[in-house]
C-alpha positions as semicolon CSV with decimal commas, in nm:
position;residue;x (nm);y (nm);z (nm)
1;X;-1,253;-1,033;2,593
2;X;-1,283;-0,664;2,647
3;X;-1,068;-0,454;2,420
4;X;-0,793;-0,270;2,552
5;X;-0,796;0,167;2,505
6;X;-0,487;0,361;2,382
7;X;-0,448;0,410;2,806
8;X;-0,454;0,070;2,917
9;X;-0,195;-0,043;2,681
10;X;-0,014;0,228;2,764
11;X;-0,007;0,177;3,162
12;X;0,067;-0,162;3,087
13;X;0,367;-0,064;2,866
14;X;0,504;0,185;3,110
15;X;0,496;-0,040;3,433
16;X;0,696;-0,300;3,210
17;X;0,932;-0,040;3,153
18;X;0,923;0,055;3,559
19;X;0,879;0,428;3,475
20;X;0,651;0,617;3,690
21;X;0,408;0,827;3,471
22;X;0,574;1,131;3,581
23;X;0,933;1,000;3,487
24;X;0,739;0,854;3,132
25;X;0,635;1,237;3,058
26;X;0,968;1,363;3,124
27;X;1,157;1,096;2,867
28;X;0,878;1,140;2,649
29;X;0,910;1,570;2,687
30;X;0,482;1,575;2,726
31;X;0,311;1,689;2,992
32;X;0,220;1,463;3,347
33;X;-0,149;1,608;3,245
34;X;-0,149;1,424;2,957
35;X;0,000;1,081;3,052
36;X;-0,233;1,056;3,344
37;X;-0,558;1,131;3,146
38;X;-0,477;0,908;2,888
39;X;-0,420;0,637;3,120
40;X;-0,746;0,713;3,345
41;X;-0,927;0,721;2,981
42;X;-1,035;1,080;3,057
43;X;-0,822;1,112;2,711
44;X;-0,985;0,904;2,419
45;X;-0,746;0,992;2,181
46;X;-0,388;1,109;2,077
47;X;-0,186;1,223;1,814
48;X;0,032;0,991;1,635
49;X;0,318;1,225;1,680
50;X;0,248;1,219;2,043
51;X;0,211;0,813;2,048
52;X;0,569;0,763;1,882
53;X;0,755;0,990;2,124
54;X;0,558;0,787;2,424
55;X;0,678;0,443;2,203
56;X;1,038;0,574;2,178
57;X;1,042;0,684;2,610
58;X;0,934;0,320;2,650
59;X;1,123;0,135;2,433
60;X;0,815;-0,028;2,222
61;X;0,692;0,011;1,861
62;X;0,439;0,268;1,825
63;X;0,196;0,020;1,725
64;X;0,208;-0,177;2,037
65;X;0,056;0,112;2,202
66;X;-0,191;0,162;1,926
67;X;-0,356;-0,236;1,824
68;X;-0,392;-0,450;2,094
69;X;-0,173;-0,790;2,089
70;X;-0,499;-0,984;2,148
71;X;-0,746;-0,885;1,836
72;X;-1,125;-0,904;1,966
73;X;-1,306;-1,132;1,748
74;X;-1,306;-1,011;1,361
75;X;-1,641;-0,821;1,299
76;X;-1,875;-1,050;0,984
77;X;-1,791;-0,689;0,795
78;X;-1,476;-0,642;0,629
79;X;-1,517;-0,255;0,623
80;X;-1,596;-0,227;0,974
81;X;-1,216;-0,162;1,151
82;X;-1,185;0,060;0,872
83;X;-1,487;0,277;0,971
84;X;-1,281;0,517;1,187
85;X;-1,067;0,620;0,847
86;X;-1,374;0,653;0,626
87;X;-1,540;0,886;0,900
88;X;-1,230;1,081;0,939
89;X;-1,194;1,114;0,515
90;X;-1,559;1,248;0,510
91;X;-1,554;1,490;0,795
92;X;-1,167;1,572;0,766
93;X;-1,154;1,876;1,020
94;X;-1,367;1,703;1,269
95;X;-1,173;1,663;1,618
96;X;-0,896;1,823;1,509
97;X;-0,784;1,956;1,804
98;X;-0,584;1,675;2,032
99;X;-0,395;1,755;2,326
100;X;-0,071;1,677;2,348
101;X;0,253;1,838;2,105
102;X;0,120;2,047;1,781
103;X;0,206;1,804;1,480
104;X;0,549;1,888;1,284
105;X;0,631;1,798;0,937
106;X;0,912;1,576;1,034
107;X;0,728;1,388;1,280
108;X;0,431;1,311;1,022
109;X;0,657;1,246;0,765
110;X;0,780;0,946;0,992
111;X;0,516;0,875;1,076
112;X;0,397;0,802;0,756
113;X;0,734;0,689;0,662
114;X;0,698;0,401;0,946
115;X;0,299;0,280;0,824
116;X;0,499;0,199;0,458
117;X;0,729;-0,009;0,670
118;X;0,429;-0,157;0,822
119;X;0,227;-0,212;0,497
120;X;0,518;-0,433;0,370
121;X;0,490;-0,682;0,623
122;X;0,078;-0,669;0,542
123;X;0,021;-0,491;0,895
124;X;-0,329;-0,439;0,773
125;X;-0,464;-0,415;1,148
126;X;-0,175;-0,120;1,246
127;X;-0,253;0,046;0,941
128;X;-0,606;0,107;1,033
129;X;-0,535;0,223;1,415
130;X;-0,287;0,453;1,278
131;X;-0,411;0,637;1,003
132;X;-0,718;0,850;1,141
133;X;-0,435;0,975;1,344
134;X;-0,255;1,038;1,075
135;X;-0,538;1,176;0,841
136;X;-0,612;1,424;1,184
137;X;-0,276;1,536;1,195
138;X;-0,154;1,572;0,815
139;X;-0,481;1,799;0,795
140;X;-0,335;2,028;1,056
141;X;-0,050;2,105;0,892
142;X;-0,187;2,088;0,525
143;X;0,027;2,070;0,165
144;X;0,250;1,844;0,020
145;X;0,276;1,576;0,375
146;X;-0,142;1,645;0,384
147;X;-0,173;1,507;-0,014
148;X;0,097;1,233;0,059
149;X;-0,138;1,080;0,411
150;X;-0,431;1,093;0,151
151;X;-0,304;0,952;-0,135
152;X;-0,185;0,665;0,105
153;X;-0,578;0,607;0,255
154;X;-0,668;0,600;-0,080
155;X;-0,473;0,327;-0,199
156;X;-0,568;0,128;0,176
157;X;-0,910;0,230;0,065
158;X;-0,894;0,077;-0,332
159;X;-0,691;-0,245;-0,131
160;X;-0,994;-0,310;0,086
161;X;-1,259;-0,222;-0,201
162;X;-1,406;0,131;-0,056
163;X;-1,437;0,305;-0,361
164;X;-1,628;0,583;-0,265
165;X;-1,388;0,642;0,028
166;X;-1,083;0,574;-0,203
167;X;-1,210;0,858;-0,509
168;X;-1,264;1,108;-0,192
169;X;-0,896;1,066;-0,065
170;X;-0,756;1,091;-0,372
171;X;-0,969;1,379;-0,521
172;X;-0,848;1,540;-0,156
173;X;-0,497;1,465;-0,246
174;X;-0,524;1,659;-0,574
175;X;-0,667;1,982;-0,399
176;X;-0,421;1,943;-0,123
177;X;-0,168;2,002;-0,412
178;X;0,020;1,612;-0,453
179;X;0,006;1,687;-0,862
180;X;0,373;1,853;-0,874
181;X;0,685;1,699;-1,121
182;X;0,665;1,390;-1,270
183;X;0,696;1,112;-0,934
184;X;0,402;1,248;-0,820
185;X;0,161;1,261;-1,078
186;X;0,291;0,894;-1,139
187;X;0,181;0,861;-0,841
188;X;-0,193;0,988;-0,882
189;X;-0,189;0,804;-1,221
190;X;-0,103;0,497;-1,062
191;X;-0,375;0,536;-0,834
192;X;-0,624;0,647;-0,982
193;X;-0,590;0,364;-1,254
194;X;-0,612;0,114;-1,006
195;X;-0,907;0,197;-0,844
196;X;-1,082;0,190;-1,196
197;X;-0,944;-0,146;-1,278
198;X;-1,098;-0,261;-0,933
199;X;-1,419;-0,110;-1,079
200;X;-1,406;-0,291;-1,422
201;X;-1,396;0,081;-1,576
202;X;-1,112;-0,101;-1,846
203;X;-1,122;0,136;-2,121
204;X;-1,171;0,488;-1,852
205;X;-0,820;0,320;-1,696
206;X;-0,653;0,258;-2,044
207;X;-0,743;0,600;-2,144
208;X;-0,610;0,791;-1,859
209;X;-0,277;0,585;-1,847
210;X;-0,201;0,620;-2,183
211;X;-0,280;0,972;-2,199
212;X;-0,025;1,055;-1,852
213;X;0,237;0,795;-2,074
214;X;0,252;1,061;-2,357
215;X;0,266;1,342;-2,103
216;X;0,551;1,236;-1,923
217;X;0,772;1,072;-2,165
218;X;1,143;1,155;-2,121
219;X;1,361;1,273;-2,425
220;X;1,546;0,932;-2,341
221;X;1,889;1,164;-2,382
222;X;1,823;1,357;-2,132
223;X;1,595;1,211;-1,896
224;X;1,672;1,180;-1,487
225;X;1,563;0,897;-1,321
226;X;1,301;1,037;-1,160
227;X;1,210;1,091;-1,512
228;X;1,281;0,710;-1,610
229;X;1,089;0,582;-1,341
230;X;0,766;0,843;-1,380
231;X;0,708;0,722;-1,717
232;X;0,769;0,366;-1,649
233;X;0,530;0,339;-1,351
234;X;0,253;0,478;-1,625
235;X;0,353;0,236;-1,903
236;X;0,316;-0,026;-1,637
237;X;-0,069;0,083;-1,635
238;X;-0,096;0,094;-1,955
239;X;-0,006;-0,233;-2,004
240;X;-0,234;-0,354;-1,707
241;X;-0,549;-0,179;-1,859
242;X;-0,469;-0,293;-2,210
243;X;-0,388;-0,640;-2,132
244;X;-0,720;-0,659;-1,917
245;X;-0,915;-0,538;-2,212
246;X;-0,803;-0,783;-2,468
247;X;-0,539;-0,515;-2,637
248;X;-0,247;-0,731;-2,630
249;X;-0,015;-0,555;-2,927
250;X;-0,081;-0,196;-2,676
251;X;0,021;-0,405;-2,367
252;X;0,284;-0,509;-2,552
253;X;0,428;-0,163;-2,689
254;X;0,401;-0,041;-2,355
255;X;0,605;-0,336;-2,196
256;X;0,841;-0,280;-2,421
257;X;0,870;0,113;-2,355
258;X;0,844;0,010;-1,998
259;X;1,198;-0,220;-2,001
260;X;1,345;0,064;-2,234
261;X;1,287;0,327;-1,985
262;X;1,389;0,030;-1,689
263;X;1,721;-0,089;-1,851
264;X;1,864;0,305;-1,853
265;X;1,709;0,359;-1,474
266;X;1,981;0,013;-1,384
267;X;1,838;-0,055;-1,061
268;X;1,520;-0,173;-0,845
269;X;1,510;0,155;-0,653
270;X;1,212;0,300;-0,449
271;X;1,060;0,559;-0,679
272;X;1,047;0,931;-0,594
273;X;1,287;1,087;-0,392
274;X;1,524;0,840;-0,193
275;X;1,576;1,073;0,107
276;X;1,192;1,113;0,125
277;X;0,978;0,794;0,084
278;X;0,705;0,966;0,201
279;X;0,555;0,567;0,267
280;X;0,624;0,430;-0,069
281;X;0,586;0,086;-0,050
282;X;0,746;-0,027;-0,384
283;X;1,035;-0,036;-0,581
284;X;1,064;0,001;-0,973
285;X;1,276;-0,125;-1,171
286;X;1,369;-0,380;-1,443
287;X;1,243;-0,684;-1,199
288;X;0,914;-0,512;-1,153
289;X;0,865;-0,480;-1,545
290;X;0,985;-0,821;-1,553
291;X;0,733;-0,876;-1,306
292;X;0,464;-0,683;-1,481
293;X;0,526;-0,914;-1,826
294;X;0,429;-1,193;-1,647
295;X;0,135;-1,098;-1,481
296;X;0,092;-1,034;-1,851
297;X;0,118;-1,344;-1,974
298;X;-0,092;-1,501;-1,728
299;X;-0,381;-1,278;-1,813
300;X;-0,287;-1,346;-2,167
301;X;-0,343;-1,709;-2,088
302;X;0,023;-1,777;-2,202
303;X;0,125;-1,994;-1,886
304;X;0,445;-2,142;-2,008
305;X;0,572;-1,822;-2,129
306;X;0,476;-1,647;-1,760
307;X;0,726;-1,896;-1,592
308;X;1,052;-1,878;-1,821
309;X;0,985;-1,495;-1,711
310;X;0,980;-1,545;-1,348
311;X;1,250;-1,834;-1,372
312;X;1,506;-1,525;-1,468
313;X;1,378;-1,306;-1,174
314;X;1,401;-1,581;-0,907
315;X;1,121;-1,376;-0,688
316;X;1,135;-1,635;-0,393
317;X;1,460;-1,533;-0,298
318;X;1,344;-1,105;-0,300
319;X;1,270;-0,921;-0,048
320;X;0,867;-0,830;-0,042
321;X;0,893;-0,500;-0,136
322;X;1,077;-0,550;-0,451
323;X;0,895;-0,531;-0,758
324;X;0,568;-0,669;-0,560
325;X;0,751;-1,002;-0,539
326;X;0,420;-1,147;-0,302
327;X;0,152;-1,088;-0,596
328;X;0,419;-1,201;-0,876
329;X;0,488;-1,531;-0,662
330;X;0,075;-1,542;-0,738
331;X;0,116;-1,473;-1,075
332;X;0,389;-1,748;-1,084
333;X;0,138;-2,004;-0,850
334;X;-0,121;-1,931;-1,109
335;X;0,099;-2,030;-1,410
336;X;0,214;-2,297;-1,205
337;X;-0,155;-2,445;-1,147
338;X;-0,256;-2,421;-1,527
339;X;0,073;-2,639;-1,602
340;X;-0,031;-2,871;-1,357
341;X;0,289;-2,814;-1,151
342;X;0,106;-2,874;-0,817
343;X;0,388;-2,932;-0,611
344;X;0,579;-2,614;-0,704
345;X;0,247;-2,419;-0,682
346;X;0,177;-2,517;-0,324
347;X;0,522;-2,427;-0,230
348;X;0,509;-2,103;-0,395
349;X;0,192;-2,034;-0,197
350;X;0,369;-2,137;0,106
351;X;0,613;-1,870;0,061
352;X;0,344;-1,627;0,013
353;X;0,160;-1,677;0,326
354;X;0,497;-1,696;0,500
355;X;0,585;-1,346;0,433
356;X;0,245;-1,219;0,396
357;X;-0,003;-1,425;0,567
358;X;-0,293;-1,184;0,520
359;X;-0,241;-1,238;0,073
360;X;-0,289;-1,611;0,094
361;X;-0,559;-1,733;-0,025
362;X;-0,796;-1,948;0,154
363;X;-0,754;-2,335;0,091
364;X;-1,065;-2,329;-0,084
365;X;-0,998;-2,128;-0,315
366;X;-0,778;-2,255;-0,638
367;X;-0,493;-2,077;-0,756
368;X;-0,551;-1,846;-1,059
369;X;-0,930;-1,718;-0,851
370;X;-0,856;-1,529;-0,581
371;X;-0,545;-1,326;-0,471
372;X;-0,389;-1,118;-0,726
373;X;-0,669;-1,007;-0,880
374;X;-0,896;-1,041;-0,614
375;X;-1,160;-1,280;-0,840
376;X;-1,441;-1,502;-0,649
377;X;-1,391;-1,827;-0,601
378;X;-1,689;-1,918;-0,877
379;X;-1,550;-1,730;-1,139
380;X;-1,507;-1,825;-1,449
381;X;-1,070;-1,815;-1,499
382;X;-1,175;-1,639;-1,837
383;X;-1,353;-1,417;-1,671
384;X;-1,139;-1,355;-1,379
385;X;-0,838;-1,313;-1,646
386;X;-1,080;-1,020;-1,803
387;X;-1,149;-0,875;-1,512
388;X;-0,821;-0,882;-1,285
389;X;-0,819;-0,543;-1,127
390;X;-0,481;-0,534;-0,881
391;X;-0,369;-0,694;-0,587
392;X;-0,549;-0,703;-0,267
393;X;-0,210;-0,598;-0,067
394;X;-0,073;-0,249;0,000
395;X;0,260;-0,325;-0,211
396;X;0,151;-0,104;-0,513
397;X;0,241;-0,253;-0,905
């Protein structure tokens, strides 16, 4: 099957939508030029901006114009449909200049906005179409929406285990100037700890965390909730490295901090500014610290414990993006496995690959291996315990 361009899908698009391409320019406010030389192919290439505004004229999703319905077969290496981000990261001013509408702030920012809505559902596939358009256009505008595209491809880049490409983005997203208050340098923290976890670098990640934890903790009088949730989002890697590295009474303190600093915040709420999610794909809250303690006691090998946790948070019935309620329902599968609970473990896996297919793990693989922690099938669940690193999804803990 021969893969369909940008053009094609969009000729097909606007004929379904009996628009001529003159009439499509005109709804779309871009030039005739442009629609016909994207559609003869004389075009390669758009911005995102560009591709919404064509979406919105023709009454589609952006990302039916930009991933094909029908996926050619899946390349033998996993990096490969993520080559077009990693050779945008590394040559970041490279075709730069698109035809079509100069990028705006507003129009990256929903853009962005729109690839956290896709990340939720797992949209792995639209995320990687999307963002070199993205990267391309964030870089023409530069500052704070620039740092917030590249702190985004580096968590994609961490998720699908491109280190190099994931330190780049986010060393990028420092320079670009992401490092200002407290939400964002949660933010960076967050990351950054993460993609050292997924590198076994235990203590490096402990270190960092806990330092960031002592800069940014609130006088609890006084504290906003930006404040709150800052310092909580650090605690919660605090506890993650500690745990990992067999430091159990720090994972603990920190947990404990963590539902402090939770309890006065009184709500799962997205973190950072509400009116700007800048494509934040979590919440935080007291269910994601209630989350966070059992992914704790799994690790801790403290099974029994893990599920009287999750029986008070009840993540089946959340939404995904709460709390990471898909890698907790693997947490809770893995606790489930190790009591022998079979039957409730393959339904909670059911759930899983129900509302995020691409998190499932394979049949072959047990429970308690693979998925939250991203551990091979051979290993060891000792070793696997030592070594969890983070999810392999987008929905950040």
């Amino acid at each position: 099957m021969v893969e369909q361009t940008f053009g094609d899908r969009l000729r097909e698009a606007r004929k379904r939508a009996g628009l001529t391409q003159r009439e499509l320019a005109g709804a779309a406010g871009l030039s005739f030029s442009l629609i016909s030389k994207l559609e003869q192919g004389a075009r390669q290439d758009t911005r995102l901006e560009t591709a919404r505004r064509l979406a919105a004229a023709l009454g589609v999703p952006t990302t039916a114009l930009l991933v094909a319905e029908h996926q050619p077969p899946q390349d033998s290496d996993p990096e490969a449909p993520w080559a077009p981000v990693r050779a945008t990261l590394l040559q970041p001013d490279a075709q730069n200049s698109v035809e079509g509408e100069p990028p705006t702030i507003a129009g990256v920012t929903g853009a962005l906005n729109a690839m956290g809505t896709r990340l939720v559902k797992e949209d792995l596939a639209a995320a990687a179409q999307m963002l070199p358009r993205l990267l391309r256009d964030a870089a023409a505008l530069g500052g704070p929406v620039r740092a917030r595209v590249l702190l985004l491809a580096g968590r994609l880049m961490i998720q699908t285990r491109q280190y190099d490409a994931a330190a780049l983005a986010l060393d990028r997203a420092e320079e670009a100037g992401l490092v200002q208050g407290a939400a964002t340098a949660a933010d960076m923290v967050e990351s950054r700890c993460w993609l050292l976890l997924r590198q076994g670098r235990l203590a490096e990640a402990r270190d960092l965390a806990a330092r960031w934890a002592d800069e940014l903790e609130p006088r609890l009088s006084r504290a906003t909730p930006e404040d709150l949730a800052a310092w909580g989002v650090v605690l919660g890697r605090v506890a993650a490295a500690a745990s990992r590295d067999a430091r159990e009474d720090e994972a603990e303190q920190a947990l404990r901090l963590a539902e402090a600093a939770a309890a006065l915040w009184a709500g799962e709420k997205p973190c950072g500014d509400a009116s700007q999610t800048y494509g934040r794909t979590r919440t935080w809250g007291p269910l994601t610290v209630a989350m966070q303690r059992t992914e704790f006691a799994v690790i801790c090998d403290r099974p029994d414990a893990a599920l009287k946790v999750a029986e008070r948070i009840t993540g089946r019935k959340l939404a995904p993006v709460v709390g990471h309620r898909n890698r907790h329902l693997l947490d809770v599968a893995d606790a489930q496995v190790r009591t022998r609970q079979y039957g409730e473990a393959v339904e909670t896996l059911v759930d899983v690959r129900r509302a995020a297919p691409p998190m499932a793990p394979p049949p072959a693989v047990r429970a308690g291996h693979h998925g939250p922690h991203g551990a091979a099938p051979d290993t060891d669940p000792a070793d696997a315990r030592a070594g969890r690193g983070g999810a392999p999804a987008p929905v950040e803990r």
